[in-house]
C-alpha positions in Angstrom: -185.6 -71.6 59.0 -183.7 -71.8 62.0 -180.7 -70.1 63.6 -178.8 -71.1 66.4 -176.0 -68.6 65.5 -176.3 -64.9 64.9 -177.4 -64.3 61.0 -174.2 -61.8 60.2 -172.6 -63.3 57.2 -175.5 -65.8 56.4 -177.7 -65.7 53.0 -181.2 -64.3 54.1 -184.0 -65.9 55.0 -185.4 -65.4 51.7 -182.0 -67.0 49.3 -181.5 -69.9 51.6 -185.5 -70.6 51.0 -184.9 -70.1 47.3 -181.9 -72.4 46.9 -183.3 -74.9 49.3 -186.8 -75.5 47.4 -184.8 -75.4 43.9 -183.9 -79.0 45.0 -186.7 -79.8 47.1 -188.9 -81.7 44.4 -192.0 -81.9 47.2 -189.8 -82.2 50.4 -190.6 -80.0 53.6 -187.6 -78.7 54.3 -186.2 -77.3 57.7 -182.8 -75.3 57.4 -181.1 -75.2 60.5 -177.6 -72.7 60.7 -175.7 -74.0 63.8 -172.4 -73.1 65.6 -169.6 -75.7 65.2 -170.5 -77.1 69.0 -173.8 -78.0 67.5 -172.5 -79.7 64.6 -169.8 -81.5 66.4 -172.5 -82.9 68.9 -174.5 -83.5 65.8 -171.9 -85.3 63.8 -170.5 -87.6 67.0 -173.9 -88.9 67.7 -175.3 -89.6 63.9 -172.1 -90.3 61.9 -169.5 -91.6 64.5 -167.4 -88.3 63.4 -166.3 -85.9 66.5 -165.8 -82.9 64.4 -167.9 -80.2 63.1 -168.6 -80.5 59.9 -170.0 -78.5 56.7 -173.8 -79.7 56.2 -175.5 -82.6 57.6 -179.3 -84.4 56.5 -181.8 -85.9 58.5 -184.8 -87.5 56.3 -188.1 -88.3 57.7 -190.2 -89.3 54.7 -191.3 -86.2 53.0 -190.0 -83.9 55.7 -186.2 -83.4 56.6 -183.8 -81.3 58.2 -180.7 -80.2 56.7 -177.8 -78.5 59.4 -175.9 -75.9 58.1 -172.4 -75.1 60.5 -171.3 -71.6 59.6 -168.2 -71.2 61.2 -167.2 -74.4 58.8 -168.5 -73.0 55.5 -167.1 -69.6 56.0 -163.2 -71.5 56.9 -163.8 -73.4 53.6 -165.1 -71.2 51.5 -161.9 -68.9 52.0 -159.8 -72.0 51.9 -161.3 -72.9 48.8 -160.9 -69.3 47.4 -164.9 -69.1 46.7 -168.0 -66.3 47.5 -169.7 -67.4 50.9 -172.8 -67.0 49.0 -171.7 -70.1 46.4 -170.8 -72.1 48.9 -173.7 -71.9 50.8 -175.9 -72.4 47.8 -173.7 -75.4 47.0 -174.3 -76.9 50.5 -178.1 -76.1 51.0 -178.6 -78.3 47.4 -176.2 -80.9 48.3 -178.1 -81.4 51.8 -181.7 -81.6 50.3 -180.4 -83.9 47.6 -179.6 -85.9 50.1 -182.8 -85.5 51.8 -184.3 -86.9 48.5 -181.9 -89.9 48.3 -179.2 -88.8 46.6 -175.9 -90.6 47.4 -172.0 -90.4 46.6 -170.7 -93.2 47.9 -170.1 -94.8 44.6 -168.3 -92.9 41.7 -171.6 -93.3 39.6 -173.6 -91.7 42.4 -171.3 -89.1 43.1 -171.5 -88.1 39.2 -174.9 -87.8 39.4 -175.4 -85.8 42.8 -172.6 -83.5 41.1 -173.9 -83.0 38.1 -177.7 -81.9 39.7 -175.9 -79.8 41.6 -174.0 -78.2 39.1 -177.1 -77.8 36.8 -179.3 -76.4 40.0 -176.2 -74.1 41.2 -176.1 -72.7 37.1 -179.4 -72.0 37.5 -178.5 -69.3 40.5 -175.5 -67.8 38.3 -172.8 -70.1 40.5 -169.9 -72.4 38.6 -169.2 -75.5 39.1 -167.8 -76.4 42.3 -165.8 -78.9 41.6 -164.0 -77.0 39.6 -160.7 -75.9 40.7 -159.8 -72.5 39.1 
């Protein structure tokens, strides 16, 4: 775990852990909670994208990082009307999915990265995120 912002408002330590090796199926996982200058820089030098955005995945065989922007997950989960804590469980499994190949750039993909995430998020007490309520 590592933060490069302070930790008011993020899940501990201990939940991000929990929701993080939920998905992990034998992947070391590194968490990394960033500021939206680090995702930016992040995001413009991987993906081409100059903005900040929500979660981010770097896979290095059985190890990986996944970057977590707070400022970005606490905008959209009051956007999107939903608990910090859900969304942030919702992002941590959608990073290390992708850590472990999961894709969504197809619609069958994406059915199948949602519907793991759904059934992983259910397991934590959180709906469906795709959902709109």
């Amino acid at each position: 775990m590592q933060y490069a912002v302070p930790r008011r408002g993020v899940p501990s330590a201990a939940t991000l852990g929990k929701w993080a090796r939920a998905a992990s199926d034998g992947f070391a996982v590194t968490l990394r909670i960033v500021g939206a200058r680090e995702a930016r820089l992040l995001n413009r030098n991987f993906r081409r994208k100059d903005r900040a955005t929500n979660v981010l995945s770097f896979a290095y065989g059985k190890h990986g990082d996944v970057v977590l922007c707070h400022p970005v997950i606490v905008r959209e989960a009051r956007a999107q009307r939903k608990r910090l804590a859900a969304h942030y469980a919702h992002l941590v499994l959608h990073g290390v999915l992708h850590l472990r190949g999961y894709r969504h750039d197809t619609k069958s993909r994406a059915r199948n990265m949602e519907a793991d995430e759904i059934r992983l998020l259910r397991r934590f007490g959180f709906a469906d995120p795709y959902t709109i309520e």
